[in-house]
C-alpha positions in Angstrom: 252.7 -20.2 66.1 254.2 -19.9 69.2 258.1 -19.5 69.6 260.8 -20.1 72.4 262.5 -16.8 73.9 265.6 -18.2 71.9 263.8 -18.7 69.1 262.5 -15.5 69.2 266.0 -13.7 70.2 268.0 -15.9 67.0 265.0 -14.3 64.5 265.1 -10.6 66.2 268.9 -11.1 65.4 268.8 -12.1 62.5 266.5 -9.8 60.9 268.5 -7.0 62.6 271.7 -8.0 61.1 269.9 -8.8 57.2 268.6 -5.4 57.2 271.9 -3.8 57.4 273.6 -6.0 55.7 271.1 -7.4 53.0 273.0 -10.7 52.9 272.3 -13.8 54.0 273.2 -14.5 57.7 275.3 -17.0 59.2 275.1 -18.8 62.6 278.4 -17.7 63.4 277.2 -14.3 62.8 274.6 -14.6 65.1 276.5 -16.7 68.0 278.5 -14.1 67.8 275.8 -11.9 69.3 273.9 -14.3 71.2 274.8 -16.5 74.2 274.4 -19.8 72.3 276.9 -21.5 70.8 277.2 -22.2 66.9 276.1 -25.7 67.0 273.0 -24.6 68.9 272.1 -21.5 66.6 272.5 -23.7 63.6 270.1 -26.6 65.0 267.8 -23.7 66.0 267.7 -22.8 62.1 267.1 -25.6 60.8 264.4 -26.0 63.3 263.3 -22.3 62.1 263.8 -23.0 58.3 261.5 -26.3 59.2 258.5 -24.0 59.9 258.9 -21.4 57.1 260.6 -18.5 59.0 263.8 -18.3 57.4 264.9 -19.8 54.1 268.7 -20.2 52.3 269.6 -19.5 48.7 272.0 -22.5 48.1 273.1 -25.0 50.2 276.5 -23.3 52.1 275.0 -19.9 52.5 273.4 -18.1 55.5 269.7 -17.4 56.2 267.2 -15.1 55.2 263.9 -14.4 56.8 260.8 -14.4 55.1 257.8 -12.8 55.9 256.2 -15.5 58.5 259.5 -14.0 60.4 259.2 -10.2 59.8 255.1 -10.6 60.7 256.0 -12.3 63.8 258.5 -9.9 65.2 256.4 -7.2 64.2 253.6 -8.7 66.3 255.6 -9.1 69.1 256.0 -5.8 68.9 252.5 -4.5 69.0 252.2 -6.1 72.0 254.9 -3.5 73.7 253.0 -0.5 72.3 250.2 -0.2 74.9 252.4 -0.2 77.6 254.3 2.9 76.2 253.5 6.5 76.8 252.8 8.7 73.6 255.4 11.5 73.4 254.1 14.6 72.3 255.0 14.8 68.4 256.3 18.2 67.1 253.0 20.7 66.7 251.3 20.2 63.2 248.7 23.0 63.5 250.0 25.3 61.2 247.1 24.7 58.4 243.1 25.2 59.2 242.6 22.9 55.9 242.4 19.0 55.6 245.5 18.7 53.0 247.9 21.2 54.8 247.0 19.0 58.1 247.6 15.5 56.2 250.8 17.1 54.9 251.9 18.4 57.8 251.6 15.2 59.7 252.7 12.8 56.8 256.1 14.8 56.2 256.8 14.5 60.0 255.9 10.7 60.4 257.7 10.3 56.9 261.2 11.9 59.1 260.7 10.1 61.8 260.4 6.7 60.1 262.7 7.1 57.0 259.7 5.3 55.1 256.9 7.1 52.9 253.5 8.5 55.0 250.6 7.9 53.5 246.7 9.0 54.4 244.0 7.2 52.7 240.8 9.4 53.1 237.8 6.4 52.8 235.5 9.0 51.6 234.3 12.4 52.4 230.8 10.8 52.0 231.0 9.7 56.1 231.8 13.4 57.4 229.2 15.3 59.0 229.8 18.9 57.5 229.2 22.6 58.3 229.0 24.0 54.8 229.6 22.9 51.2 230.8 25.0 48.3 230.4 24.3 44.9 232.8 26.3 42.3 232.9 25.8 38.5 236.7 25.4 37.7 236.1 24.8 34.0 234.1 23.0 31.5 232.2 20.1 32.7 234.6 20.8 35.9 233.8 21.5 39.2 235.4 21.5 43.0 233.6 20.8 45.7 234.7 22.5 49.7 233.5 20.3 53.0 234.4 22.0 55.9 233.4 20.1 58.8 231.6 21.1 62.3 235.5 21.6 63.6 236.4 24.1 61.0 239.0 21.6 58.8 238.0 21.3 55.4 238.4 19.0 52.3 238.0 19.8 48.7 237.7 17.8 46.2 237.6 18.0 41.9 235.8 16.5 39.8 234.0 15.9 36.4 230.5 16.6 35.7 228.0 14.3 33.2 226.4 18.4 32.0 228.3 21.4 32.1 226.3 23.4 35.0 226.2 27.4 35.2 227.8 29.4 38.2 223.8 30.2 38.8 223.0 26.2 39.0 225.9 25.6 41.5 225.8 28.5 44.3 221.8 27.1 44.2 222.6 24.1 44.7 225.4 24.6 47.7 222.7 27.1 49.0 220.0 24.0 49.4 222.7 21.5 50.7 223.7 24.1 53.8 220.1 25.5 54.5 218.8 21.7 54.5 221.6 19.1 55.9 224.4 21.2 57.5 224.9 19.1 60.7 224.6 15.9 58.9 226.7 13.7 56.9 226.8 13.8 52.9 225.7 10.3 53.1 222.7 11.5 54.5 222.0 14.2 52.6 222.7 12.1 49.7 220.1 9.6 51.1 217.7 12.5 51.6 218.3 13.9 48.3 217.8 10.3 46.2 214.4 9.9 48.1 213.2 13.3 47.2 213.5 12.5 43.7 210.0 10.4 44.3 207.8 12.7 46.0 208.5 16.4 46.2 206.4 18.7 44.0 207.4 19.5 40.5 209.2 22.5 40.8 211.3 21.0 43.3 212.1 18.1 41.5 214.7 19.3 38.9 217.2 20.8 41.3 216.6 17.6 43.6 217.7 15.5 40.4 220.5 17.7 39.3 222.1 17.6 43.0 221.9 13.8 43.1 223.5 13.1 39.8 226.4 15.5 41.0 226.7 14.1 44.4 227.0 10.5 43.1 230.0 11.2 40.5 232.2 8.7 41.9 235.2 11.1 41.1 233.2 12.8 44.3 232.6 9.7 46.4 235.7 8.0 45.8 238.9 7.5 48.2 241.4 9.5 47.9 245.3 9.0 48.8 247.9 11.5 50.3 251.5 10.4 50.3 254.5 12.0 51.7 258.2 11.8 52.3 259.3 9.6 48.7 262.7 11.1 48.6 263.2 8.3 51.7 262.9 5.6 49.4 265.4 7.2 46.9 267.9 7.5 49.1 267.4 3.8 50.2 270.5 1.4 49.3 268.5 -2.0 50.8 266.2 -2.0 47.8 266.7 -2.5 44.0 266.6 0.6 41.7 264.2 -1.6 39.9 261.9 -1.9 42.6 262.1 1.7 43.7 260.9 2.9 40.0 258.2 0.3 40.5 257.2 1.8 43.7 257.5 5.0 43.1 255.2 4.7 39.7 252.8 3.3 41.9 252.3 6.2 44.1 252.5 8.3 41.2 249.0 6.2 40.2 247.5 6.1 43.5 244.6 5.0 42.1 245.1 1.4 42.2 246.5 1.0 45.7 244.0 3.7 46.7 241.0 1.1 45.2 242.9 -1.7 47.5 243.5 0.1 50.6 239.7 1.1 50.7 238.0 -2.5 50.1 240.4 -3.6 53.2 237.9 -4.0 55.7 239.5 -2.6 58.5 237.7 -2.6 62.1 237.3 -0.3 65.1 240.9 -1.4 67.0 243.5 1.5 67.2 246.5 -0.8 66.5 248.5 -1.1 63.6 247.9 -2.9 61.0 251.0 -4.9 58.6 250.4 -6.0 55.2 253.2 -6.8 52.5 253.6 -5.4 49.4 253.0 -9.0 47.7 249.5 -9.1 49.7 248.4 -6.3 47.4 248.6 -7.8 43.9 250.4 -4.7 43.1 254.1 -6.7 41.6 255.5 -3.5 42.2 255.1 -3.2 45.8 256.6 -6.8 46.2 259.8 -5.8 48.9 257.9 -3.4 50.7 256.0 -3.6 53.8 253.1 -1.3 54.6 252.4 -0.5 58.0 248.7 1.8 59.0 246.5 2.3 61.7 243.1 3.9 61.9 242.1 7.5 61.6 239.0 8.1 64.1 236.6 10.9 63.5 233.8 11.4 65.3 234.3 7.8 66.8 234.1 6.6 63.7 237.4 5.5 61.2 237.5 7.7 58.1 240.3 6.5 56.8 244.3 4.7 57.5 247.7 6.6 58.5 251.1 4.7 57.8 254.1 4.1 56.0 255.6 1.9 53.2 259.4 1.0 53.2 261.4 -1.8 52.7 259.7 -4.8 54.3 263.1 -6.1 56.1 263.7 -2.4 57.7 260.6 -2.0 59.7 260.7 -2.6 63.8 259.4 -1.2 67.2 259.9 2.2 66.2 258.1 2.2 63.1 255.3 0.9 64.8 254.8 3.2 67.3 255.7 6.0 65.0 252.7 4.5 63.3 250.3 4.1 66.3 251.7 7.7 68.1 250.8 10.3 64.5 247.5 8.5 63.8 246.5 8.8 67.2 247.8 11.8 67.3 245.9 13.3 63.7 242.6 11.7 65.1 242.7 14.3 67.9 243.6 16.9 65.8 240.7 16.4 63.6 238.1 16.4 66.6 239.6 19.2 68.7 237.4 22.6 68.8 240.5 24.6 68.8 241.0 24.0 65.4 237.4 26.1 64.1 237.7 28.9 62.0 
């Protein structure tokens, strides 16, 4: 819906002053700050409260905004971003490998912001690769190595339905980077599942074996990065409650992993916004998570952002948001980076 500037300027206001605060807001408090006077902020709010973008707890108190209010200012917001130039953000080169890049990038954006960074990696499936290795950690235990055509790499453990031999594995890896380097795993894992039907009989084992490994869906599944949680514990806008809820569920990862990747996200470069509540995670109920694409190879592998309170979040978050996935998407496609 479409608001008045003063519309606009009593919500930007009031959200300001609730964050800070974290009590309800009265119209004196606001035409305190605003050049309208009380009886005009007060009809204003109860034109406001009429259209679900602030609410009251009893009868005499002040107002609180809900989320139609937060989503809107945050959307007015995103319209600013593409009319800003990106600062340079501090190097984050200091690691070859996919986690120490991530980790790098997500402790920074989680400094700038005050908020957790997270990195959802879709799946390693879509990334064309230079080489594979495959190394037996264990029983029925096995880590696989992609390094990509630009040198980062991303490993990956996982369980295994046989316990396969040091002899079975380097075999394997051996096939995968004389046959498909320079292609996705997808499509070697295509390649591979068709094989299974025609190649001669000697071939046909180590074809099966492959495809059985490569489909483990510890293997094919997303996986989450998070940084920077200490910010929520030292938040004093959120309940304790809340905070051990939160907190438990990035201990999972799992489960908001599972949601994160079935959010069909398209092609566009700007941030995204999603409450906590949208999830069906109760936990995540007061927090706000804000991401924005990851772009490999013109293609998005996966979502950069943060979660934090839902009442904190404002211009800067956003384009904190916008500037380090941006920003990670070039890292990840720059030559320099080759080992």
């Amino acid at each position: 819906m479409w608001l008045s500037k003063r519309h606009a300027a009593i919500l930007d206001h009031l959200l300001h002053l609730y964050a800070r605060t974290h009590h309800p807001v009265s119209s004196r408090d606001l035409s305190a700050r605003l050049p309208f006077s009380d009886s005009t902020v007060r009809k204003e709010l109860q034109w406001l409260e009429s259209r679900g973008y602030v609410t009251k707890s009893s009868a005499s108190s002040g107002r609180i905004p809900t989320n139609l209010a937060i989503k809107y200012c945050l959307r007015q917001a995103l319209h600013d971003l593409d009319d800003q130039l990106d600062p340079a953000p501090p190097p984050v080169m200091r690691h070859q490998d996919f986690q120490g890049l991530s980790d790098d990038c997500l402790f920074q954006l989680s400094q700038d912001t005050s908020y957790v960074g997270f990195f959802l990696l879709r799946s390693i499936f879509d990334l064309r690769f230079r080489r594979i290795r495959l190394v037996k950690v264990g029983n029925h235990r096995v880590m696989a190595v992609v390094q990509s055509m630009h040198g980062w790499s991303v490993s990956r453990l996982f369980s295994t339905r046989e316990n396969h031999s040091d002899v079975s594995l380097r075999e394997w890896q051996d096939l995968m980077n004389r046959e498909f380097a320079g292609k996705s795993l997808q499509a070697a894992f295509r390649s591979i599942r068709n094989r299974l039907f025609r190649d001669k009989a000697q071939f046909l084992r180590i074809y099966r074996e492959l495809y059985y490994l490569l489909s483990n869906e510890d293997f094919m599944g997303a996986e989450l990065f998070v940084k920077g949680t200490q910010n929520i514990l030292d938040s004093t806008l959120v309940d304790p409650r809340k905070i051990k809820g939160l907190l438990q569920a990035l201990e999972e990862k799992a489960r908001l992993a599972r949601f994160l990747n079935d959010i069909q996200q398209s092609a566009a470069s700007e941030p995204s916004i999603l409450f906590g509540s949208e999830t069906g995670i109760s936990d995540l109920e007061d927090f706000l998570l804000i991401f924005s694409n990851v772009i490999y190879q013109q293609r998005p592998i996966g979502n950069m952002g943060v979660i934090g309170p839902k009442f904190t979040a404002g211009r800067d978050t956003l384009s904190r948001v916008n500037l380090y996935s941006r920003h990670f998407s070039r890292i990840l496609s720059r030559r320099s980076v080759e080992v």
